[in-house]
N, CA, C and O atoms as CSV, one atom per row, in Angstrom:
chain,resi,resn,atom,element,x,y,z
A,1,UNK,N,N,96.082,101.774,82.228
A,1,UNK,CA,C,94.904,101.783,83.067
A,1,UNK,C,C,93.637,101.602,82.229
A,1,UNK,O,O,92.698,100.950,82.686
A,2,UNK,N,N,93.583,102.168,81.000
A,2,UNK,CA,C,92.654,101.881,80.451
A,2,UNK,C,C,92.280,100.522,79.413
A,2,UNK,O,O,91.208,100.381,78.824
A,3,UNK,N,N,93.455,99.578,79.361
A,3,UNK,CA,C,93.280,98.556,79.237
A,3,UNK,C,C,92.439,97.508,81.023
A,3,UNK,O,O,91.597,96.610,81.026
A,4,UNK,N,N,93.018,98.045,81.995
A,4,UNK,CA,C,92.745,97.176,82.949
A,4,UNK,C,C,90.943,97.391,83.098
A,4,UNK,O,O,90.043,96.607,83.398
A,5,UNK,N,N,90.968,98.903,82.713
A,5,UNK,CA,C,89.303,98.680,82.830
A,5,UNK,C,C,88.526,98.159,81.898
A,5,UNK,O,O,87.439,97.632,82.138
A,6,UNK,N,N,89.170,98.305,80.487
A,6,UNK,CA,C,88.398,97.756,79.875
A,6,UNK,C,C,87.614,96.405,80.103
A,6,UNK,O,O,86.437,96.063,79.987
A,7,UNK,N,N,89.277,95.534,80.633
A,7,UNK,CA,C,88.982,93.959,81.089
A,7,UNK,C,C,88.981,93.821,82.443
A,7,UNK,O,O,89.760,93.040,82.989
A,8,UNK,N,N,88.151,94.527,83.090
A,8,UNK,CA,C,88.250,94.710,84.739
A,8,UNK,C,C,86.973,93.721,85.209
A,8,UNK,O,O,86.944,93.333,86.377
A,9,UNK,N,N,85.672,93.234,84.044
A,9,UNK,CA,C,85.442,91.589,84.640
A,9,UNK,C,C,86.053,90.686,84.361
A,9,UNK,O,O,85.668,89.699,84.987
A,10,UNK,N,N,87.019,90.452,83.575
A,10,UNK,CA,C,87.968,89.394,82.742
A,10,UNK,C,C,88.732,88.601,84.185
A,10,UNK,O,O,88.758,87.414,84.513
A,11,UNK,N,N,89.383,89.993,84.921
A,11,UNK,CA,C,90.275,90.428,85.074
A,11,UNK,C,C,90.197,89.097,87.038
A,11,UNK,O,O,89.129,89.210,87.639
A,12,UNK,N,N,90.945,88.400,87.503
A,12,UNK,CA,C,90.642,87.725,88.688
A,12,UNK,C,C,90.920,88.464,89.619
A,12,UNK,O,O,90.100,88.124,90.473
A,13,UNK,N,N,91.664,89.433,90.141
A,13,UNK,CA,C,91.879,90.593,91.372
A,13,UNK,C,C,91.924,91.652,90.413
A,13,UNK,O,O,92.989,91.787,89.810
A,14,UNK,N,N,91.015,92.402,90.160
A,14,UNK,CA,C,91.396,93.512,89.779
A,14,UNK,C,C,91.830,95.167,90.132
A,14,UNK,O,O,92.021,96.177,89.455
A,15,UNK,N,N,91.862,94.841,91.492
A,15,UNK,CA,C,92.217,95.970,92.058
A,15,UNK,C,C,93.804,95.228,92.351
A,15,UNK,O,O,94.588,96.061,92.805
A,16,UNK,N,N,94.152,94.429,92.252
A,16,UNK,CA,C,95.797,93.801,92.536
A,16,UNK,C,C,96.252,94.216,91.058
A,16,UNK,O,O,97.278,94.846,90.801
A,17,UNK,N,N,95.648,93.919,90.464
A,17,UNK,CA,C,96.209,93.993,88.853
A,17,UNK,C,C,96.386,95.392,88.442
A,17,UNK,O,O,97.279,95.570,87.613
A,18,UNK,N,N,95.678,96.513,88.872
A,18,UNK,CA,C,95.604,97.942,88.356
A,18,UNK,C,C,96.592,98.120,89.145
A,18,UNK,O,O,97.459,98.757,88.546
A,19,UNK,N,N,97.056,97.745,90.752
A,19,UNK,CA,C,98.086,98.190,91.318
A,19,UNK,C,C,99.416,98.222,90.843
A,19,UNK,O,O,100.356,99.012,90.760
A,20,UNK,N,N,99.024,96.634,90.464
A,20,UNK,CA,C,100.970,96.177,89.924
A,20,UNK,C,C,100.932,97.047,88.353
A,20,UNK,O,O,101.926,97.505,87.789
A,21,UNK,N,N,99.628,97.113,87.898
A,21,UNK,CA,C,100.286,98.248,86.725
A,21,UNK,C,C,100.831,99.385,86.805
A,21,UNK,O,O,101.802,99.769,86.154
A,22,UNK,N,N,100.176,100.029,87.679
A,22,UNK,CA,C,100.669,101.150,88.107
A,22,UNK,C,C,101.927,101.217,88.512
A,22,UNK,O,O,102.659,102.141,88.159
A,23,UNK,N,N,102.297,100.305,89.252
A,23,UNK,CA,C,103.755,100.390,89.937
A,23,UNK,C,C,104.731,100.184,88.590
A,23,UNK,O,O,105.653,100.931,88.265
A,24,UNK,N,N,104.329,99.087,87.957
A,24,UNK,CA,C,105.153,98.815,86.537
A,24,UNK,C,C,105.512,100.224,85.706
A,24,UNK,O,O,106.581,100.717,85.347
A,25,UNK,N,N,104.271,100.593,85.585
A,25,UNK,CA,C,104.189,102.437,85.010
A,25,UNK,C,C,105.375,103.299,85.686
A,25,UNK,O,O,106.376,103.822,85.198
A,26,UNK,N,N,105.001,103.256,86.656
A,26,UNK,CA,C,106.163,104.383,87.457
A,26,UNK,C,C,107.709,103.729,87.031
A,26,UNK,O,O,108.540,104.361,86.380
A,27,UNK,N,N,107.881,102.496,87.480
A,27,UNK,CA,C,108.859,101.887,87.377
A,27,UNK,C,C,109.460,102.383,85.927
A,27,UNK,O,O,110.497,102.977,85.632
A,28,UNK,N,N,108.530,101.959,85.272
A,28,UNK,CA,C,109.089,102.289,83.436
A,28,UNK,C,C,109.614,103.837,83.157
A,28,UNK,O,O,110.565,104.166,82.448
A,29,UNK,N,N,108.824,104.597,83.830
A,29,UNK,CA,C,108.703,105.930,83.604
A,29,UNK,C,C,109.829,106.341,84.798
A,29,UNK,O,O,109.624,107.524,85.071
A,30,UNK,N,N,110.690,105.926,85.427
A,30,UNK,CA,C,111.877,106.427,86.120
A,30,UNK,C,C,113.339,105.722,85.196
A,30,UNK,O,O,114.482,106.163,85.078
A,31,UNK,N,N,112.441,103.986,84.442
A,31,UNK,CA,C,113.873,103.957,83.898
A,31,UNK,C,C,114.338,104.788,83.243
A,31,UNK,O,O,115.465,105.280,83.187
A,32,UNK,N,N,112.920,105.048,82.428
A,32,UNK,CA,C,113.065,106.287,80.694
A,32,UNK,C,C,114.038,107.334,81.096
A,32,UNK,O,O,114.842,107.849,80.319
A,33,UNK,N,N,113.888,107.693,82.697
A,33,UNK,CA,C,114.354,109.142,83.370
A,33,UNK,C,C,115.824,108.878,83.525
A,33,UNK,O,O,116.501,109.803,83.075
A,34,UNK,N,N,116.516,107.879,84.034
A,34,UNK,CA,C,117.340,107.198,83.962
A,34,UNK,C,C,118.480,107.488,82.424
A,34,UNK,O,O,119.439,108.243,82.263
A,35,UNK,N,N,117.830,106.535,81.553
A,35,UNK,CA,C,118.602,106.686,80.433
A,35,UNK,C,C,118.742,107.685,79.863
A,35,UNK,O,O,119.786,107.934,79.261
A,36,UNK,N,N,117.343,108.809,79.930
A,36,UNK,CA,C,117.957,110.134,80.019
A,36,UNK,C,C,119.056,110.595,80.172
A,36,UNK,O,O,119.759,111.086,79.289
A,37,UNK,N,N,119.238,110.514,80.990
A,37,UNK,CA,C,120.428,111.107,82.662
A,37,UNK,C,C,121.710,110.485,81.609
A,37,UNK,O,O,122.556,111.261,81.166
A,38,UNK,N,N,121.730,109.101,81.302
A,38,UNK,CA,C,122.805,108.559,80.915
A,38,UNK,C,C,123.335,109.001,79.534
A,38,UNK,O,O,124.497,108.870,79.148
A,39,UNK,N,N,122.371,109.512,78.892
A,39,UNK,CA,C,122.493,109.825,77.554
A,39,UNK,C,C,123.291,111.266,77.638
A,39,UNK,O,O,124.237,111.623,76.937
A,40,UNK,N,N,122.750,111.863,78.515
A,40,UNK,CA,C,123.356,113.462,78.789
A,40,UNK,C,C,124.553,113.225,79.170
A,40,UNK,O,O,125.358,113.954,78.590
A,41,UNK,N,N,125.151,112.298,80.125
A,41,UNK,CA,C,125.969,112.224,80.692
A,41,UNK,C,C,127.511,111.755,79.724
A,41,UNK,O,O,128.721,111.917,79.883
A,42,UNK,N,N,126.765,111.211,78.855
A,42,UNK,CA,C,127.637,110.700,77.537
A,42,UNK,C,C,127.976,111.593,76.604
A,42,UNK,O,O,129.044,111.610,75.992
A,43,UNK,N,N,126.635,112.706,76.427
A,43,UNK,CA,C,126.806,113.642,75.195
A,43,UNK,C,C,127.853,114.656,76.120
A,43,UNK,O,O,128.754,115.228,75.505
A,44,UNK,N,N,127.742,114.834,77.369
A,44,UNK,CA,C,128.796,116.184,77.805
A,44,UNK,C,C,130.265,115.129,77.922
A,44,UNK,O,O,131.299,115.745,78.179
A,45,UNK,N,N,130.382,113.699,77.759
A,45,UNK,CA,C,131.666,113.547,77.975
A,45,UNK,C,C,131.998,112.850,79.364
A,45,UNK,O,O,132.950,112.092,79.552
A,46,UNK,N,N,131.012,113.250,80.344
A,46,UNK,CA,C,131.161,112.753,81.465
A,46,UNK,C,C,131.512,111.053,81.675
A,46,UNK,O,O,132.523,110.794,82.328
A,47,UNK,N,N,131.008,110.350,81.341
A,47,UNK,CA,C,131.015,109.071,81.166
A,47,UNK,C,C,131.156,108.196,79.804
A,47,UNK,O,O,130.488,108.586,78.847
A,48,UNK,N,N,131.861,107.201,79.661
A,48,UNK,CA,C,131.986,106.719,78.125
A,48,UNK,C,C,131.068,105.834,77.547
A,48,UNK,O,O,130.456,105.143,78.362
A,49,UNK,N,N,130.896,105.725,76.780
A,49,UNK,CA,C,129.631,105.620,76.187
A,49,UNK,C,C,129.242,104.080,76.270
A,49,UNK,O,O,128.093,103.642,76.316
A,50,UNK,N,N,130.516,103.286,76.279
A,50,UNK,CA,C,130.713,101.987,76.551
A,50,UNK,C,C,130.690,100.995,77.679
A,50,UNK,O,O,130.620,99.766,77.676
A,51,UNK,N,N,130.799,102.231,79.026
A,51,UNK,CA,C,130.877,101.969,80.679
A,51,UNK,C,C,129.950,101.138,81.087
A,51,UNK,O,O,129.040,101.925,81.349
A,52,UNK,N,N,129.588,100.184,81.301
A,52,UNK,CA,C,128.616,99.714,82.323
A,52,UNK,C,C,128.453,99.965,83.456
A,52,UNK,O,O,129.325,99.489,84.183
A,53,UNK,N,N,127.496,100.667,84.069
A,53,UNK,CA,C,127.282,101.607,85.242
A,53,UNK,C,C,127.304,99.903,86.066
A,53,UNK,O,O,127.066,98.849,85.475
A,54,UNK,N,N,127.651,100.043,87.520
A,54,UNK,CA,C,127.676,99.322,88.696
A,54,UNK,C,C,125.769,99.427,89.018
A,54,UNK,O,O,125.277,100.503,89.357
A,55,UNK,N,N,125.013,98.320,88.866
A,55,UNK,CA,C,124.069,98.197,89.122
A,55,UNK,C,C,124.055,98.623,90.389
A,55,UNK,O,O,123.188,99.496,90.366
A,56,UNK,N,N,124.535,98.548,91.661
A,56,UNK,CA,C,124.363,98.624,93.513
A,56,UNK,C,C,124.143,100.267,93.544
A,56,UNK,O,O,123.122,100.698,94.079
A,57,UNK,N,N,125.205,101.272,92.908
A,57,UNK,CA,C,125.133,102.568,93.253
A,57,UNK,C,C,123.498,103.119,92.574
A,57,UNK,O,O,122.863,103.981,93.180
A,58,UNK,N,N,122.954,102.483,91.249
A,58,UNK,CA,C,121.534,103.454,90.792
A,58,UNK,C,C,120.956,102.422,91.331
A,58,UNK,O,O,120.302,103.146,92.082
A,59,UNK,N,N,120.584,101.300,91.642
A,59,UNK,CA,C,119.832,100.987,92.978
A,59,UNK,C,C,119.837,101.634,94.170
A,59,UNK,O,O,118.832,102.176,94.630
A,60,UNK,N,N,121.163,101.612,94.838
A,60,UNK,CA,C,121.137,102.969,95.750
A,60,UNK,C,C,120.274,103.971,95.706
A,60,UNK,O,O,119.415,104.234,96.547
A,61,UNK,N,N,120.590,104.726,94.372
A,61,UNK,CA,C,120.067,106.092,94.014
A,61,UNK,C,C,118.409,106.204,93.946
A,61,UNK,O,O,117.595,107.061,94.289
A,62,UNK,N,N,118.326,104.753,93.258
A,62,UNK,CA,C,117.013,104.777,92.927
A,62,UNK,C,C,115.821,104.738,94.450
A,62,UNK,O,O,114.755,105.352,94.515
A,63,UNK,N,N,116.324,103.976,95.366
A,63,UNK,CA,C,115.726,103.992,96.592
A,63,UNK,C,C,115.718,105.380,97.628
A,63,UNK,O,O,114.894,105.724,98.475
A,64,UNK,N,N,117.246,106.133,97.090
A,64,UNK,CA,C,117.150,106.930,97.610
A,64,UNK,C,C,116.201,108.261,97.156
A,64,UNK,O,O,115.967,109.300,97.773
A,65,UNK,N,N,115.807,107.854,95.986
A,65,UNK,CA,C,115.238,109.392,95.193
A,65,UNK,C,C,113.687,108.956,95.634
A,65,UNK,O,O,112.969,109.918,95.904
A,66,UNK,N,N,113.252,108.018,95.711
A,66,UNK,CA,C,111.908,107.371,96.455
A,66,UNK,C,C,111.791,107.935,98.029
A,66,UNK,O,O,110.812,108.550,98.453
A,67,UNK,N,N,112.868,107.636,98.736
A,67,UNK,CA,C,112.398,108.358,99.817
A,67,UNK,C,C,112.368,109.918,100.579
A,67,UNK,O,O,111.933,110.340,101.650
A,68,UNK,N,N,113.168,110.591,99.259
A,68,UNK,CA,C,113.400,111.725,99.497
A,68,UNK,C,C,112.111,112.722,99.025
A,68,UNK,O,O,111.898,113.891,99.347
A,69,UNK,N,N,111.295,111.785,98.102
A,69,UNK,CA,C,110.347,112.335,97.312
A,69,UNK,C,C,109.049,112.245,98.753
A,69,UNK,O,O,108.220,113.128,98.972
A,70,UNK,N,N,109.194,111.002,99.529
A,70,UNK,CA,C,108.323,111.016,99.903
A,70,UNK,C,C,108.624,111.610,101.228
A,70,UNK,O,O,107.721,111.455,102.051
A,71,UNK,N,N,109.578,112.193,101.597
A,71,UNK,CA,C,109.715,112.608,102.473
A,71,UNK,C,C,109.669,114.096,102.859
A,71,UNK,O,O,109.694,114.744,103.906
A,72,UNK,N,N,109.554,114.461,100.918
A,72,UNK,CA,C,108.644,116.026,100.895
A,72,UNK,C,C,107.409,116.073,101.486
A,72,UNK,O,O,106.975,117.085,102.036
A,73,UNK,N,N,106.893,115.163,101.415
A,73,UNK,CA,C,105.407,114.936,101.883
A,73,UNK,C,C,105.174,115.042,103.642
A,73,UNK,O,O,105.894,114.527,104.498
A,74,UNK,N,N,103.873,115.919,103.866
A,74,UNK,CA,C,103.555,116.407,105.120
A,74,UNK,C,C,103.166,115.320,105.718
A,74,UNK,O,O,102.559,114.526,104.999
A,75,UNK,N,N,103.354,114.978,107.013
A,75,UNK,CA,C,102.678,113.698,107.597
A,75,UNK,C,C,102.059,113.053,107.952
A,75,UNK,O,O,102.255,112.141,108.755
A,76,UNK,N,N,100.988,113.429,107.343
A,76,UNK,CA,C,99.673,113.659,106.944
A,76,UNK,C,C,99.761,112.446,105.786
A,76,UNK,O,O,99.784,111.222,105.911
A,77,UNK,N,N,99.805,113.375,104.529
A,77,UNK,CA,C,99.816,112.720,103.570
A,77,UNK,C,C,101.055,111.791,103.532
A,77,UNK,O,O,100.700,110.797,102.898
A,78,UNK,N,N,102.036,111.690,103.826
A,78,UNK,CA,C,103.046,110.153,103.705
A,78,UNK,C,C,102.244,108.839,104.508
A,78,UNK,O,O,102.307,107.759,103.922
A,79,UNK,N,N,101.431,108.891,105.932
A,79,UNK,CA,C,100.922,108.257,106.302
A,79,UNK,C,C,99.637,107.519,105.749
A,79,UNK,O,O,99.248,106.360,105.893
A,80,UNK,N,N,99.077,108.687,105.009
A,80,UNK,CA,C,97.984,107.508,104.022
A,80,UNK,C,C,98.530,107.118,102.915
A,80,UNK,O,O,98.220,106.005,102.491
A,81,UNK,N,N,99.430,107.902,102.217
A,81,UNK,CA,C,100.067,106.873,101.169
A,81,UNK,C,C,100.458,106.249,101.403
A,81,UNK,O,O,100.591,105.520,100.420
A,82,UNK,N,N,101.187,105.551,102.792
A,82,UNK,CA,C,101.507,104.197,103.362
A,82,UNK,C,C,100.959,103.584,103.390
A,82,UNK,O,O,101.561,102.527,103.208
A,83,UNK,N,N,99.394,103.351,103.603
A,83,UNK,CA,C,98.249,102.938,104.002
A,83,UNK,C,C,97.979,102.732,102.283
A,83,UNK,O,O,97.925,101.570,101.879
A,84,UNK,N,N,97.928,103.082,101.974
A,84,UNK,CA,C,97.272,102.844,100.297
A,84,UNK,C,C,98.352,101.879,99.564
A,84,UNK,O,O,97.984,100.995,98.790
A,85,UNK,N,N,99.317,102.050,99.782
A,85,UNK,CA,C,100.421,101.347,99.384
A,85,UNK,C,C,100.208,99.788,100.188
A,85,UNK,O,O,100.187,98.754,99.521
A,86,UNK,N,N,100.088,99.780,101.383
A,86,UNK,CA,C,100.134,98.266,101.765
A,86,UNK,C,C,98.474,97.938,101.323
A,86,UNK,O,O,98.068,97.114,102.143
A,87,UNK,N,N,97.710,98.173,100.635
A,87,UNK,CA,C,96.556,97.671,100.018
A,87,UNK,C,C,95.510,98.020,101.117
A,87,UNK,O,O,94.411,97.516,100.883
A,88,UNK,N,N,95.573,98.701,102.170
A,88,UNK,CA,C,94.300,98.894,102.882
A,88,UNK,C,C,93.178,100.206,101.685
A,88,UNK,O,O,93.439,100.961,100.749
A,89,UNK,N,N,92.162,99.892,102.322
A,89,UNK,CA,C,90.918,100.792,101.466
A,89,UNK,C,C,90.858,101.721,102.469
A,89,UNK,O,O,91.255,101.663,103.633
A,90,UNK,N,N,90.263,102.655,101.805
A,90,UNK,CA,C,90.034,104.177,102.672
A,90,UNK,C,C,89.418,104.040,103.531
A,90,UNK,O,O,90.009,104.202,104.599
A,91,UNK,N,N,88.068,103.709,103.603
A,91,UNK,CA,C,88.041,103.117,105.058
A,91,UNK,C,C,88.718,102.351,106.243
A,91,UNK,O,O,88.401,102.777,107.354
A,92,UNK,N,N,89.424,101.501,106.217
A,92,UNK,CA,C,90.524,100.999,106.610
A,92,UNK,C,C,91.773,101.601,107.157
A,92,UNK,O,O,92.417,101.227,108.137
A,93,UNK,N,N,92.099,103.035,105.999
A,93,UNK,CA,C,92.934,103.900,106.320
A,93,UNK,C,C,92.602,105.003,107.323
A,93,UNK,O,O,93.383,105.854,107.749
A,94,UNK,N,N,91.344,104.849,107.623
A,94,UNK,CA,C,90.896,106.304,108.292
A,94,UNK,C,C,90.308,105.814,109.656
A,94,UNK,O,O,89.998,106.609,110.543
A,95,UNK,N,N,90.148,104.211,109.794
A,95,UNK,CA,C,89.634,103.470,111.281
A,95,UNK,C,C,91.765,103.637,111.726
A,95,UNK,O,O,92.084,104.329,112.693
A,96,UNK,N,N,92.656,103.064,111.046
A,96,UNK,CA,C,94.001,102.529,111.202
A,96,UNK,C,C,94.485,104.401,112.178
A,96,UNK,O,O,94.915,104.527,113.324
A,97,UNK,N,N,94.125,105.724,110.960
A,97,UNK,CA,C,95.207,106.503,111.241
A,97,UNK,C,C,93.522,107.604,112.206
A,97,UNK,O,O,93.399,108.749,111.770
A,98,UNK,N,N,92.548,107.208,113.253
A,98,UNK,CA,C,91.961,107.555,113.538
A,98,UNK,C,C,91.078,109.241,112.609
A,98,UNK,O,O,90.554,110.131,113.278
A,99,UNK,N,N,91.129,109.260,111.341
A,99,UNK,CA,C,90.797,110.396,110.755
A,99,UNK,C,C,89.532,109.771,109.876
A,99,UNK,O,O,89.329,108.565,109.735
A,100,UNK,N,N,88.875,110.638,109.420
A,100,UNK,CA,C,87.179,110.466,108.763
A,100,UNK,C,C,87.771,110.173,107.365
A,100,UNK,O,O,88.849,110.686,107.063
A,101,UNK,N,N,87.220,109.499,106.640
A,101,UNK,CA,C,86.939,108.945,105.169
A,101,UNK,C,C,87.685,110.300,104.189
A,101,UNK,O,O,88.805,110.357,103.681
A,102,UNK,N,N,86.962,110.939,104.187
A,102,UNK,CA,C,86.809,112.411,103.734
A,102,UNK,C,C,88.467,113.022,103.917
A,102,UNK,O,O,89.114,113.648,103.078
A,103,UNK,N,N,88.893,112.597,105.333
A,103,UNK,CA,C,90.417,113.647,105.410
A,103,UNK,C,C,91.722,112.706,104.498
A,103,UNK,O,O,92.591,113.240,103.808
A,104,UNK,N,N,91.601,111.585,104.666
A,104,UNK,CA,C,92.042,110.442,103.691
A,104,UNK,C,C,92.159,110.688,102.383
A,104,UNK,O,O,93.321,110.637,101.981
A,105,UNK,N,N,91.154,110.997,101.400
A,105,UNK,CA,C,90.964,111.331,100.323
A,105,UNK,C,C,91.658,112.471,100.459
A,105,UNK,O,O,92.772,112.531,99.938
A,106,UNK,N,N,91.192,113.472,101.107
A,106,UNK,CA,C,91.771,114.878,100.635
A,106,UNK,C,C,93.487,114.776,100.898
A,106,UNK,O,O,94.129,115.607,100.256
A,107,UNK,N,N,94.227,113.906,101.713
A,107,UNK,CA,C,95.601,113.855,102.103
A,107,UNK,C,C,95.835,113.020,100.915
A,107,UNK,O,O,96.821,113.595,100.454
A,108,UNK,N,N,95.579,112.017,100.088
A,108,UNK,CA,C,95.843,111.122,99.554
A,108,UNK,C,C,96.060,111.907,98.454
A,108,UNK,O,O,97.237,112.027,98.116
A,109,UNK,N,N,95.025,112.609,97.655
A,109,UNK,CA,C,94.606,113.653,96.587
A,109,UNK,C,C,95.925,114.390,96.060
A,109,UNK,O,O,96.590,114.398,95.024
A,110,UNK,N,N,95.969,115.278,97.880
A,110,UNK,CA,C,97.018,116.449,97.948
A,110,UNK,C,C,98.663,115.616,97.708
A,110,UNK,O,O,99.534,116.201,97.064
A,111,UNK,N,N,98.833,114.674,98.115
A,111,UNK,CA,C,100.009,113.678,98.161
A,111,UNK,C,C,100.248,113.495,96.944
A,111,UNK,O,O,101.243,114.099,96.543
A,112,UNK,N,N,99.465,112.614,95.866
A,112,UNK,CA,C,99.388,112.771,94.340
A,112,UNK,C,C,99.574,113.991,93.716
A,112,UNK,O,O,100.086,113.979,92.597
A,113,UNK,N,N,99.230,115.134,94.266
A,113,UNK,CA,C,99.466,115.996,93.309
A,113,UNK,C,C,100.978,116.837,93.555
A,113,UNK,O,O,101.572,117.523,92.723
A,114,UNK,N,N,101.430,116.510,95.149
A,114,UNK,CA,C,102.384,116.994,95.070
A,114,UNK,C,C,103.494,116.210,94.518
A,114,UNK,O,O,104.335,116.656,93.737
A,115,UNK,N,N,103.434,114.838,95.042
A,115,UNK,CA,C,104.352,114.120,93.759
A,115,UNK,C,C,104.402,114.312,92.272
A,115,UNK,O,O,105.474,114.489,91.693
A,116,UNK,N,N,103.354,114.282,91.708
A,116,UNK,CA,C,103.189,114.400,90.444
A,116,UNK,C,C,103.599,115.550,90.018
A,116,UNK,O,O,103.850,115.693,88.821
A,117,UNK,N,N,103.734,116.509,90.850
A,117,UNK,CA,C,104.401,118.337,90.769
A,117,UNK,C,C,105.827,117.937,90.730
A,117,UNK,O,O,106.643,118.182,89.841
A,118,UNK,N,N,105.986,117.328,91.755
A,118,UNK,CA,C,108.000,117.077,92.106
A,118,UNK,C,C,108.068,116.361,90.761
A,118,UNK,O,O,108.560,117.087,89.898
A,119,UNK,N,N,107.755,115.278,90.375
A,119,UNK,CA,C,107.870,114.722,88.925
A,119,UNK,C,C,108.095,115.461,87.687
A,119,UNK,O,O,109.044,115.514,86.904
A,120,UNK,N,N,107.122,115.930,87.730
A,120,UNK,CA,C,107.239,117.158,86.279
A,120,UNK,C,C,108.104,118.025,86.297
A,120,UNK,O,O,108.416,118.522,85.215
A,121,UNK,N,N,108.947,118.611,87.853
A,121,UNK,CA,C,109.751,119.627,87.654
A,121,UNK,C,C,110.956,118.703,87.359
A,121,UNK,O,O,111.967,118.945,86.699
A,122,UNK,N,N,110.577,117.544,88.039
A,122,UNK,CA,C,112.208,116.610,87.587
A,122,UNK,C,C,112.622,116.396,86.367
A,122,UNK,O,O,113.800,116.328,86.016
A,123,UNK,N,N,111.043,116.212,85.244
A,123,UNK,CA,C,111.479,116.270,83.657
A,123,UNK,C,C,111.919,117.883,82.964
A,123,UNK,O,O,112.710,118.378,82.161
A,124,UNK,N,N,110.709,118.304,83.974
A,124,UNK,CA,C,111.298,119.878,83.091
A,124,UNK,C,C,111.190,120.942,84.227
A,124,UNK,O,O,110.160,121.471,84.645
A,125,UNK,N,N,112.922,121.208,84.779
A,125,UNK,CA,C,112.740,122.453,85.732
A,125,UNK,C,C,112.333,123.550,85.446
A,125,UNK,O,O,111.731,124.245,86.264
A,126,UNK,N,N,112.609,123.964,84.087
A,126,UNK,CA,C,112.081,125.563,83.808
A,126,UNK,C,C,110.938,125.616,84.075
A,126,UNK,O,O,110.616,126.659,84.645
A,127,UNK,N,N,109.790,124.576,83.818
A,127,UNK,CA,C,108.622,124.442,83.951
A,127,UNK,C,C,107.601,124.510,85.736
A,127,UNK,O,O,106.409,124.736,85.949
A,128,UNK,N,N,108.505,124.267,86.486
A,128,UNK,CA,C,108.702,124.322,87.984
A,128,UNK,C,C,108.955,125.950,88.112
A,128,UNK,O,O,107.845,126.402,88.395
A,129,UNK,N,N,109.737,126.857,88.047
A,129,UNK,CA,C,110.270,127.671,88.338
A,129,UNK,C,C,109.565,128.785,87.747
A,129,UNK,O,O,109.593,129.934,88.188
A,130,UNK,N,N,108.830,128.327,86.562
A,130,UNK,CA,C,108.049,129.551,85.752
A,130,UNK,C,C,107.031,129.764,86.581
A,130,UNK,O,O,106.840,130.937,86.901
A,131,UNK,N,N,106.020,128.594,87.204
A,131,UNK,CA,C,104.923,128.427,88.059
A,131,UNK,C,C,105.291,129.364,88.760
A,131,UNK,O,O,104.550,130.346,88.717
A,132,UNK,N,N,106.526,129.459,89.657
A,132,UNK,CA,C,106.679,130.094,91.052
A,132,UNK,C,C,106.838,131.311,91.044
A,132,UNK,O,O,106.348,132.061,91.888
A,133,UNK,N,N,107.694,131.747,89.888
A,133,UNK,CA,C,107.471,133.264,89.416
A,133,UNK,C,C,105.977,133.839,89.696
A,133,UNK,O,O,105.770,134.750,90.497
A,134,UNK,N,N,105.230,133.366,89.139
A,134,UNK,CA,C,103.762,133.922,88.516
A,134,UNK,C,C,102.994,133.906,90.329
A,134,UNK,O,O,102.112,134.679,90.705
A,135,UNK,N,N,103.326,133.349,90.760
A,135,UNK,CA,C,102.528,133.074,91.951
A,135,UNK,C,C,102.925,133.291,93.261
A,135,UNK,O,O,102.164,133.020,94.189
């Protein structure tokens, strides 16, 4: 992201271009999560080290862990991240889902942070579970 701003007059759509980075980002940052998974799965024995996984089933998986994530989400917030996702602007999102500028942001906000919560406990559960203790 901080390359796209740097060159964000360079740049010919630059709100298309920060998007597809972003998505690239996530994308990268679930394979990493991925080979994780595979690496563990090798060190306990589970799988041989040599296997070529069936591309169709972690496609499967992978679509399925996308909608389960977003389906934590109140409906509220899944509906403007829909809206943000097909490229409408906040204004746009808040004439479309009849709500003020202002409730948009704050659903959009709260949506990010609860993903980004489900994320982090996915890299590190202890780290999830210590939070909940305390609170």
């Amino acid at each position: 992201m901080a390359a796209v701003l740097q060159h964000w007059d360079k740049i010919d759509n630059p709100r298309a271009y920060a998007r597809r980075a972003a998505i690239r980002s996530a994308i990268k940052t679930k394979e990493r999560g991925l080979e994780r998974i595979q690496e563990r799965l090798i060190q306990r024995g589970d799988i041989a080290a040599e296997q070529d996984p069936d591309p169709g089933p972690v496609l499967w998986e992978q679509q399925e862990w996308v909608r389960l994530l977003l389906k934590s989400l109140p409906p509220a917030q899944r509906e403007v991240l829909a809206c943000m996702v097909d490229t409408f602007t906040r204004q746009e999102a808040a004439q479309l889902l009849g709500k003020t500028e202002a409730a948009v942001r704050q659903n959009l906000c709260a949506a990010r942070k609860r993903l980004a919560r489900c994320l982090a406990e996915m890299d590190d559960p202890e780290a999830g579970t210590a939070g909940e203790e305390g609170g």
